[in-house]
C-alpha positions in Angstrom: 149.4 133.7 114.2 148.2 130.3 114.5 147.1 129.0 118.8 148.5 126.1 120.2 146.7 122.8 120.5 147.4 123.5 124.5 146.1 127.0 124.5 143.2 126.2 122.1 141.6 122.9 124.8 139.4 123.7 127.5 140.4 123.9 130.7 139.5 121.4 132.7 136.5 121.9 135.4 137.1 123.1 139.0 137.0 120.4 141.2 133.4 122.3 142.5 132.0 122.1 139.4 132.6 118.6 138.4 130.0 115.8 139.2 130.8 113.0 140.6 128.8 110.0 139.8 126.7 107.8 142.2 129.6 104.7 142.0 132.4 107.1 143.3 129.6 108.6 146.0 128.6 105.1 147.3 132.3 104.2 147.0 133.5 107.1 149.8 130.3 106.2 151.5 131.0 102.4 151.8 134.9 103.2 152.7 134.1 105.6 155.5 131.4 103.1 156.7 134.1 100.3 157.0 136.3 102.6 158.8 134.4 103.8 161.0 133.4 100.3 162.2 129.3 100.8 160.8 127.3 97.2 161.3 125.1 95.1 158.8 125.8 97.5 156.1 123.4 96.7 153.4 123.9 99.0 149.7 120.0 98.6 147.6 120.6 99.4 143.9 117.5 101.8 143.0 118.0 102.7 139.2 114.9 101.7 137.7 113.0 101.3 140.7 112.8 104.9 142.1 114.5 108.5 140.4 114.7 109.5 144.0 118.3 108.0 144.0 120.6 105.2 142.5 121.3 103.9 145.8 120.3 103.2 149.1 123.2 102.4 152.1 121.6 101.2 155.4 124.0 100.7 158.3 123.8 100.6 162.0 126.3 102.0 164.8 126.2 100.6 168.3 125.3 103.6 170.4 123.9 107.2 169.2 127.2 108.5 169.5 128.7 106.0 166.9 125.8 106.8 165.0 126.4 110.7 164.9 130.0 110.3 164.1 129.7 107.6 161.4 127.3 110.3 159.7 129.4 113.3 160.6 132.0 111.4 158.7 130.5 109.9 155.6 129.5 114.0 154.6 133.1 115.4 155.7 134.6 112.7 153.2 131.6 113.5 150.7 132.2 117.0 150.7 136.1 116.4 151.0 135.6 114.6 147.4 133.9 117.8 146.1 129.9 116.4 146.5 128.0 118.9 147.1 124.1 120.0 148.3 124.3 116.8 151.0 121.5 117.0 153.0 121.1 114.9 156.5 118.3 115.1 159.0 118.1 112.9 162.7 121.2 114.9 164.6 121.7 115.7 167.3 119.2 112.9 168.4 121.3 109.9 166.1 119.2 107.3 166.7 118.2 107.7 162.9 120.4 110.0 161.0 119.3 110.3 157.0 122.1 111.5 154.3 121.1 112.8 151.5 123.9 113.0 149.2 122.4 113.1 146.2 122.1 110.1 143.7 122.9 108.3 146.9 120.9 108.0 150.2 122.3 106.6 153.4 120.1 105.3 156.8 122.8 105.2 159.8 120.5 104.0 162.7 120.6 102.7 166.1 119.9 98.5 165.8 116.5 98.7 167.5 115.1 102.1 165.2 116.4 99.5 162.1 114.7 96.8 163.6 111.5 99.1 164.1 111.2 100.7 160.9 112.9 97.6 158.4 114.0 99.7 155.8 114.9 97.1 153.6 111.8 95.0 153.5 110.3 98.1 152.3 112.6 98.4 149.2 112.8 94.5 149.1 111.9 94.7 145.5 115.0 96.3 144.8 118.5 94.2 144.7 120.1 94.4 147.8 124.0 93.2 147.8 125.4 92.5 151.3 128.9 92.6 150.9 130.5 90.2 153.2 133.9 92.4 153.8 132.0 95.3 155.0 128.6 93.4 156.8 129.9 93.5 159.9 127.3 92.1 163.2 
């Protein structure tokens, strides 16, 4: 009795198992910033600069309440995409709030903290790529 082709494949991964890869993460992370109305967002590629991530997404919010909620968003739609083992430090005070979310890390700050700590001069030898439909300021 020979198996069908059908029962013979593999089943495809559960949705927790399957990686998604740092373009679809910084995608979700980039949409949810633009939606929730983030400032100066500015995405730093890292691959061959650091194996800490692939990228880097620094963004400011207007108050530490829009700061908290543009983070509590970004990992509600990571883990609503199946990303999972997202870290995030800086709540409940939001003026800084980190995300770790893997092969992609995210800076949501208060405009004077970004001022203060100038993030991307420090990874100014990697290629940052303001994108003019979601820099917003």
């Amino acid at each position: 009795m020979a198996l069908s082709a059908a029962a013979s494949a593999p089943a495809p991964a559960p949705v927790s198992e399957t990686r998604i890869d740092a373009e679809e993460i910084l995608a979700t992370i980039l949409a949810r910033l633009d939606d929730d109305k983030a400032e100066e967002i500015v995405t730093i590629e890292l691959r061959g600069k650091t194996t800490i991530a692939d990228y880097m997404v620094v963004a400011s919010g207007r108050s530490q309440r829009h700061v908290g909620a543009v983070a509590e968003h970004i990992v509600e739609a990571l883990k609503q995409r199946g990303v999972k083992n997202i870290r995030i430090e800086g709540l409940p005070a939001c003026d800084w709030v980190l995300i770790d979310a893997s092969d992609v890390i995210v800076h949501v700050f208060q405009p004077e903290v970004r001022g203060f700590y100038n993030i991307e001069k420090m990874w100014s030898g990697a290629r940052p790529d303001v994108s003019p439909k979601l820099s917003r300021g």
